[in-house]
C-alpha positions as CSV (number, residue, x, y, z in Angstrom):
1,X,14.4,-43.0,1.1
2,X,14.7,-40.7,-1.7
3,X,15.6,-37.3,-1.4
4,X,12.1,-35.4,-0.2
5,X,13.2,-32.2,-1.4
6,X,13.0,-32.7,-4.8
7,X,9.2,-31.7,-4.2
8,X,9.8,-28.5,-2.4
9,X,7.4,-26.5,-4.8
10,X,5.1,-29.0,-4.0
11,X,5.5,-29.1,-0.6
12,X,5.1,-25.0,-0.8
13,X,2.1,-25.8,-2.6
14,X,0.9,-28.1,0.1
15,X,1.3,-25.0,2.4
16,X,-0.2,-22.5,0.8
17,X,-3.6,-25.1,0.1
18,X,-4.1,-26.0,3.9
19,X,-3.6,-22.7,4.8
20,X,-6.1,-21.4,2.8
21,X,-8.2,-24.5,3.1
22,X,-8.2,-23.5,-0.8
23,X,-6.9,-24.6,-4.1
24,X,-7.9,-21.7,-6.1
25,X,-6.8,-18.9,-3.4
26,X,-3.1,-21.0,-3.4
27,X,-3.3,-21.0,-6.9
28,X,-3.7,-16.6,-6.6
29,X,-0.9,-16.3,-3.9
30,X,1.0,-18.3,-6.0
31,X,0.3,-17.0,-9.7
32,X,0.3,-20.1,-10.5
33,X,-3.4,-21.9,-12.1
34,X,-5.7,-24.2,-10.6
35,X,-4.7,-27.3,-12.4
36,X,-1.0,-26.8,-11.5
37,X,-1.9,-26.8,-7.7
38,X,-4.3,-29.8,-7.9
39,X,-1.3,-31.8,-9.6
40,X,1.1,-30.2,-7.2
41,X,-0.9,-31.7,-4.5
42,X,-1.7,-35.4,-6.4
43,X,2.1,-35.6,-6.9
44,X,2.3,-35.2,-2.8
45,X,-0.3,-37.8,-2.5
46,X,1.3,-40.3,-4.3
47,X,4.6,-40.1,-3.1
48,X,3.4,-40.1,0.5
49,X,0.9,-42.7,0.0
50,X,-2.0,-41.3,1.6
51,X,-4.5,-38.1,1.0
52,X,-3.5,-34.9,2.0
53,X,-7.1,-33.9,1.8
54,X,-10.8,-34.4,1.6
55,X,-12.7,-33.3,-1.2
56,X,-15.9,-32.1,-1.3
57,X,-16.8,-30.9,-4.5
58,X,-15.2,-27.5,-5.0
59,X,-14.4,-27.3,-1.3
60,X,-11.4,-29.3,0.4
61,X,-10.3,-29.8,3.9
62,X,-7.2,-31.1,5.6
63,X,-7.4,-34.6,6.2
64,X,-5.6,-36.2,9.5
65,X,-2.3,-36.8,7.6
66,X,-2.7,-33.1,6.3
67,X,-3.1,-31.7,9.1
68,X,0.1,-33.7,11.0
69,X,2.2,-32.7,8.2
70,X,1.3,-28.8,8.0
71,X,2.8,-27.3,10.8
72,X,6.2,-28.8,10.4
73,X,6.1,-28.3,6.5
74,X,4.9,-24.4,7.7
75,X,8.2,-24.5,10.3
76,X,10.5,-25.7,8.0
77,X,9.5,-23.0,4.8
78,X,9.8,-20.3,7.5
79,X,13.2,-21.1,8.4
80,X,14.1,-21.5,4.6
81,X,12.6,-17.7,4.1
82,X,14.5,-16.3,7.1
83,X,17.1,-18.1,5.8
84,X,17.2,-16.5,2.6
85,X,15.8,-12.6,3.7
86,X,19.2,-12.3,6.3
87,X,21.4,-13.5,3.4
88,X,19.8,-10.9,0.8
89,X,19.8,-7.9,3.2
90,X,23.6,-8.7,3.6
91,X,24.1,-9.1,-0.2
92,X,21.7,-6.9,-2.0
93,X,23.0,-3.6,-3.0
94,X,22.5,-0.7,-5.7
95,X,21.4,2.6,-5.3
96,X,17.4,3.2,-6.2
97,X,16.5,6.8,-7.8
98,X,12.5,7.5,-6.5
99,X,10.4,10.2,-7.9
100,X,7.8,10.8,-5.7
101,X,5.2,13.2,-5.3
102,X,6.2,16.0,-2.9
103,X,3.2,15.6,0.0
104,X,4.0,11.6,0.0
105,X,7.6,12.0,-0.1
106,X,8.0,14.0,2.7
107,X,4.6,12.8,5.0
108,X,4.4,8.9,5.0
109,X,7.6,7.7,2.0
110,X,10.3,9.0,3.9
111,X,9.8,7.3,7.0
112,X,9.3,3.9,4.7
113,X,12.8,4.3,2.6
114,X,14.4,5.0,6.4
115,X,12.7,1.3,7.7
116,X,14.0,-0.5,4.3
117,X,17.5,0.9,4.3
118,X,17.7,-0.5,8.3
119,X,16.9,-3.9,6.2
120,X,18.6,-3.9,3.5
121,X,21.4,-1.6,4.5
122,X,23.7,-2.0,0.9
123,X,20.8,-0.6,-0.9
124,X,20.8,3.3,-1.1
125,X,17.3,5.1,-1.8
126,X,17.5,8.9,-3.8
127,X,14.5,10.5,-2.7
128,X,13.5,13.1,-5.2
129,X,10.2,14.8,-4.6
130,X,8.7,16.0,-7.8
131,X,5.7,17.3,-9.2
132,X,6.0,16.2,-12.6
133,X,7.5,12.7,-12.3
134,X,10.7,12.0,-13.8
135,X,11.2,10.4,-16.6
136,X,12.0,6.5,-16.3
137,X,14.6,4.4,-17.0
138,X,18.1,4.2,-17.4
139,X,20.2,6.9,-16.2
140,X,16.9,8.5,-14.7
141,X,14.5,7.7,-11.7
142,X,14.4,3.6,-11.3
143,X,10.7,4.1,-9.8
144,X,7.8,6.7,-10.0
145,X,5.1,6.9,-6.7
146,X,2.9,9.5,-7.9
147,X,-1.0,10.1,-8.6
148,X,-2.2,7.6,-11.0
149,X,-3.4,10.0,-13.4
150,X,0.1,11.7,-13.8
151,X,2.4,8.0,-14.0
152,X,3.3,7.2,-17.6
153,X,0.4,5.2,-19.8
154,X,2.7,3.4,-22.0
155,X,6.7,1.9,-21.1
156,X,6.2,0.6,-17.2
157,X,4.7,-1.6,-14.9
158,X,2.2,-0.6,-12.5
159,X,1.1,-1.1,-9.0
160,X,-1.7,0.6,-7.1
161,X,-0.2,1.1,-3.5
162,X,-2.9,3.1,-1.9
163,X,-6.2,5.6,-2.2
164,X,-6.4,9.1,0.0
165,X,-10.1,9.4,1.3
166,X,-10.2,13.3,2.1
167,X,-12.2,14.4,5.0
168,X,-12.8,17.8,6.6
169,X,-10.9,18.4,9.7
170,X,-9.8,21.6,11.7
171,X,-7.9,22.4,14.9
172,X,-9.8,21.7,18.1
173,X,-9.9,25.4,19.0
174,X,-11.4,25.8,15.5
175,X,-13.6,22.8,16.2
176,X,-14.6,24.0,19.6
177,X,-15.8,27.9,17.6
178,X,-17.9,25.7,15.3
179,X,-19.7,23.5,18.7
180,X,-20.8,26.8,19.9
181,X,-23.0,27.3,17.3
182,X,-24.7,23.5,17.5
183,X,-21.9,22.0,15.2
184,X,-24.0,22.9,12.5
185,X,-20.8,24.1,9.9
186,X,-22.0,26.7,7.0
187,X,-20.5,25.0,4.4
188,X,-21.0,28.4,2.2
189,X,-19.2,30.3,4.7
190,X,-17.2,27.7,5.9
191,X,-13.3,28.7,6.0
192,X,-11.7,26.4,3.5
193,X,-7.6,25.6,3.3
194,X,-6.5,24.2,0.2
195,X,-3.9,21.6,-1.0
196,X,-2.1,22.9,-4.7
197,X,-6.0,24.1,-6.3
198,X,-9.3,24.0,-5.4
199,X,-10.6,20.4,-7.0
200,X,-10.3,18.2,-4.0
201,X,-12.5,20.6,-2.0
202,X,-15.1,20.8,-5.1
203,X,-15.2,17.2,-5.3
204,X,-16.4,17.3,-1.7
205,X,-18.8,19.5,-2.1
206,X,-20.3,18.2,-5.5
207,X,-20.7,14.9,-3.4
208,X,-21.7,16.6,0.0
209,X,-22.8,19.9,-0.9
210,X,-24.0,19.8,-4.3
211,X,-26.3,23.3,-4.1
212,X,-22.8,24.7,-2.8
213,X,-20.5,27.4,-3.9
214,X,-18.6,27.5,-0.8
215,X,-15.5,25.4,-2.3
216,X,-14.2,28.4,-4.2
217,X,-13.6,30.6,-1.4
218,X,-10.6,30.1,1.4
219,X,-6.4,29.8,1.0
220,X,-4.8,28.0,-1.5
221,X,-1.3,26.3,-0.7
222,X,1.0,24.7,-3.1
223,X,1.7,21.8,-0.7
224,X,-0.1,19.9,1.8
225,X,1.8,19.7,4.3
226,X,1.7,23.8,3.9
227,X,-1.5,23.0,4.2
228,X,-1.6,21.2,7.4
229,X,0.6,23.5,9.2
230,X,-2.0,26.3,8.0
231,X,-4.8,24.0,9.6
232,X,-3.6,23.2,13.0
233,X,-2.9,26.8,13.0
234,X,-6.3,27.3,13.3
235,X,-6.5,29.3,9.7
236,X,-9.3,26.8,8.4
237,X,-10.9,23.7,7.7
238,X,-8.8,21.4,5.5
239,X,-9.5,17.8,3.7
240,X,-7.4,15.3,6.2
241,X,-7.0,11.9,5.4
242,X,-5.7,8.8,7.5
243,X,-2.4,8.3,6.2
244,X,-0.9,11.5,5.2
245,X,-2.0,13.3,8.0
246,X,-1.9,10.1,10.5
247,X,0.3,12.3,12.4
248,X,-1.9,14.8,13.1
249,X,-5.0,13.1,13.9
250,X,-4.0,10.7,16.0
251,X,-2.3,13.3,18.3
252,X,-5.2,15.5,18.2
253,X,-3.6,18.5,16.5
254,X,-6.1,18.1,13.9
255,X,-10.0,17.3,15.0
256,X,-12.5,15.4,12.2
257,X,-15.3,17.4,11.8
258,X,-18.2,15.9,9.7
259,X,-18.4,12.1,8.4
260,X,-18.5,12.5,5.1
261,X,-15.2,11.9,2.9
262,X,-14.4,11.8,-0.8
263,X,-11.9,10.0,-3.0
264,X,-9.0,11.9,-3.0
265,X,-6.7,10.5,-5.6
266,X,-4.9,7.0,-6.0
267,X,-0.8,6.7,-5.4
268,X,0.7,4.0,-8.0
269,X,4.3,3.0,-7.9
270,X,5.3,2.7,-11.8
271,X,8.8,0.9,-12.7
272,X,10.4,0.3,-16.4
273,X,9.0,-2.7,-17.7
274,X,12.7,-4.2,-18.2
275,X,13.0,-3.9,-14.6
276,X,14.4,-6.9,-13.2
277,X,12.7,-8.5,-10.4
278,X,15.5,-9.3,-8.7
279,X,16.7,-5.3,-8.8
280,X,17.2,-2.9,-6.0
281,X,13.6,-1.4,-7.6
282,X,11.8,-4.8,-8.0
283,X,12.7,-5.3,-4.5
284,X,11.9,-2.1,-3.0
285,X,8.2,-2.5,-4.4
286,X,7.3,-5.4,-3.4
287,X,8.2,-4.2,0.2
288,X,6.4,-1.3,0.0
289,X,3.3,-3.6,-1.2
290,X,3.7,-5.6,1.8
291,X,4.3,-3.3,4.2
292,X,0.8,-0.9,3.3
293,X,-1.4,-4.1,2.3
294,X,-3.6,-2.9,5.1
295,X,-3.9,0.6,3.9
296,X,-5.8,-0.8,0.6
297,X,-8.1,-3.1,2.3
């Protein structure tokens, strides 16, 4: 018999199809087009001698053969993935210069770069919080996670790795002042904290509170987590989120008070466009991708 693995891409074609009972969402895990997978997938079919699947139309199924040979072609790509992610943890290695905002650096990135240099343990992450970003490239910071709006426009590669839905929140003795009076929150009294200016609070209110003026009023700190600290304090009501302050809420140092949330800002991870993908940086992203997929669902 001749050697079978000389269609291993198909065969990972093959894979990703019955999985996703698809050809065009194979095609989109795999970057690869439509017609490559269907030929991918004819090339299987003649070699094995039998179809792999039913067609109907734009919609295919797993035929009886199909769906004999999946879970040991599934089996065997998994073992050939472990395989090769214990070998790369052993052999990758570099050190990887991050910019990150301040709030995200220290809140929810931090944590992250701790769980990836467990994996990858000859890799070394800089952590440098910034407001401005650094600049990119060579002999500067290998990756930018910042606010969209402030990553580069020109020179890099970009990623969107998740969005900050603010929300008003307060400590539960603060929460418990406001339940006396029928939970009924004067938002043109209300006592605001904010996070470095006053825009995320007035893009609350012109969504919430349009007739409003109460955003202008309360504290003003230079960092969230500042912020936060002034909040469970009891000092005010400040915009929480689910993955900043994760923390916080889910231990009940910080209570949500109204429904209503806004659209914060977007984080983006930026690298040089030279970057190689199989660099210390290239790597490092795609992790990161994986590892908050839910958190832009």
């Amino acid at each position: 018999m001749k050697n079978p693995l000389r269609h291993l891409n198909a065969l990972r074609v093959f894979e990703a199809a019955a999985r996703h009972c698809s050809f065009a969402k194979a095609a989109g895990e795999l970057n690869v087009s439509h017609s490559v997978v269907s030929q991918h997938i004819r090339n299987l079919e003649a070699w094995f001698g039998t179809d792999l699947f039913i067609r109907y139309g734009n919609r295919v199924e797993l035929s009886e053969d199909g769906r004999d040979l999946l879970p040991q072609i599934a089996s065997g790509l998994q073992i050939l993935t472990d395989a090769s992610e214990t070998l790369l943890r052993k052999t990758r290695s570099g050190t990887l210069v991050v910019s990150a905002e301040p709030a995200l650096a220290s809140l929810w990135l931090r944590k992250r770069i701790t769980e990836f240099c467990d994996l990858f343990p000859r890799i070394e992450v800089d952590l440098r919080p910034a407001w401005t970003p650094a600049q990119i490239g060579e002999g500067r910071a290998d990756m930018l996670i910042h606010f969209e709006t402030r990553i580069p426009r020109s020179g890099v590669t970009k990623d969107r790795l998740f969005a900050i839905d603010g929300y008003p929140a307060a400590a539960p003795d603060l929460r418990d002042s406001l339940a006396s009076r029928d939970d009924q929150i004067d938002w043109d009294r209300a006592l605001l904290i904010h996070d470095n200016g006053k825009e995320t609070w007035h893009k609350w209110y012109l969504a919430h509170e349009p007739d409003s003026a109460g955003w202008r009023s309360g504290k003003v700190h230079s960092d969230l987590s500042l912020a936060i600290d002034a909040a469970i304090d009891g000092e005010g009501i400040i915009l929480a989120d689910d993955i900043l302050c994760q923390r916080e809420i889910s231990s009940g140092q910080l209570i949500r008070l109204d429904p209503r949330s806004v659209r914060c800002v977007w984080y983006e991870i930026a690298l040089p466009k030279e970057a190689s993908r199989s660099s210390a940086s290239t790597l490092f992203k795609n992790w990161l991708l994986e590892h908050s997929e839910t958190l832009r669902e």
